[in-house]
N, C-alpha and C positions, 0 to 999 in steps of 0.2 A: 296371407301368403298364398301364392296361387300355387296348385299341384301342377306337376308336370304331366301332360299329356301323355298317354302312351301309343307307339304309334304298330298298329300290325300289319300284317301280314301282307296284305290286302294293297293300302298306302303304300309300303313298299314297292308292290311290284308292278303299281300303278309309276311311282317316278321314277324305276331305273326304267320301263320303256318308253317313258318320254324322254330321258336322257339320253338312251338308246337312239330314238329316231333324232334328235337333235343332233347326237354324234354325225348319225348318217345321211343327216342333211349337210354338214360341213365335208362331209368325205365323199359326195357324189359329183361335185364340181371338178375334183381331182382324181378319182380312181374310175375304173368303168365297175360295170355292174359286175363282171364276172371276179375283177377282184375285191369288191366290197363282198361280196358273197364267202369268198375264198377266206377272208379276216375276219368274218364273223362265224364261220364254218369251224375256225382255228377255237373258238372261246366255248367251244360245245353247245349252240344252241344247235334248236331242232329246226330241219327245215322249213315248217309251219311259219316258227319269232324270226326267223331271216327274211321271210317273205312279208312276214307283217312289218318289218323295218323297213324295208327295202321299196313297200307297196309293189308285189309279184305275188306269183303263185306259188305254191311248195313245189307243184310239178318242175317248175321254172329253175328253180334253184335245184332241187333234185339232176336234174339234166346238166345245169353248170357246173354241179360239183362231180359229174360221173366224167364231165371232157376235162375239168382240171386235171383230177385224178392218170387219166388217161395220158393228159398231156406230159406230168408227172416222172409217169413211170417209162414215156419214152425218151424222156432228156436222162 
């Protein structure tokens, strides 16, 4: 009988960010960048794993979440 693998930490957070970018490659054909940023900003990641989903920079998405924001609070 074979043991079950056990699988840590590591594996794990290797395929939720391939799942991650696979998401966001089926949601870039339909949302713009400022709102993929804005749905991933919503689930608490760090600017850094938004940009590395996204293929941007932190700066990048830093800046698109300070005009959403802005946008925001004047609607």
């Amino acid at each position: 009988m074979r043991k079950p693998s056990a699988i840590g930490f590591a594996e794990l957070h290797t395929q939720l960010r391939l799942t991650n970018r696979l998401l966001a490659a089926g949601l870039r054909d339909r949302l713009k960048q400022n709102e993929l940023i804005g749905l991933l900003a919503s689930t608490g990641a760090s600017h850094q794993e938004i940009a590395d989903v996204l293929d941007t920079t932190a700066p990048t998405v830093a800046v698109t979440l300070n005009r959403l924001r802005k946008k925001e609070r004047a609607n």
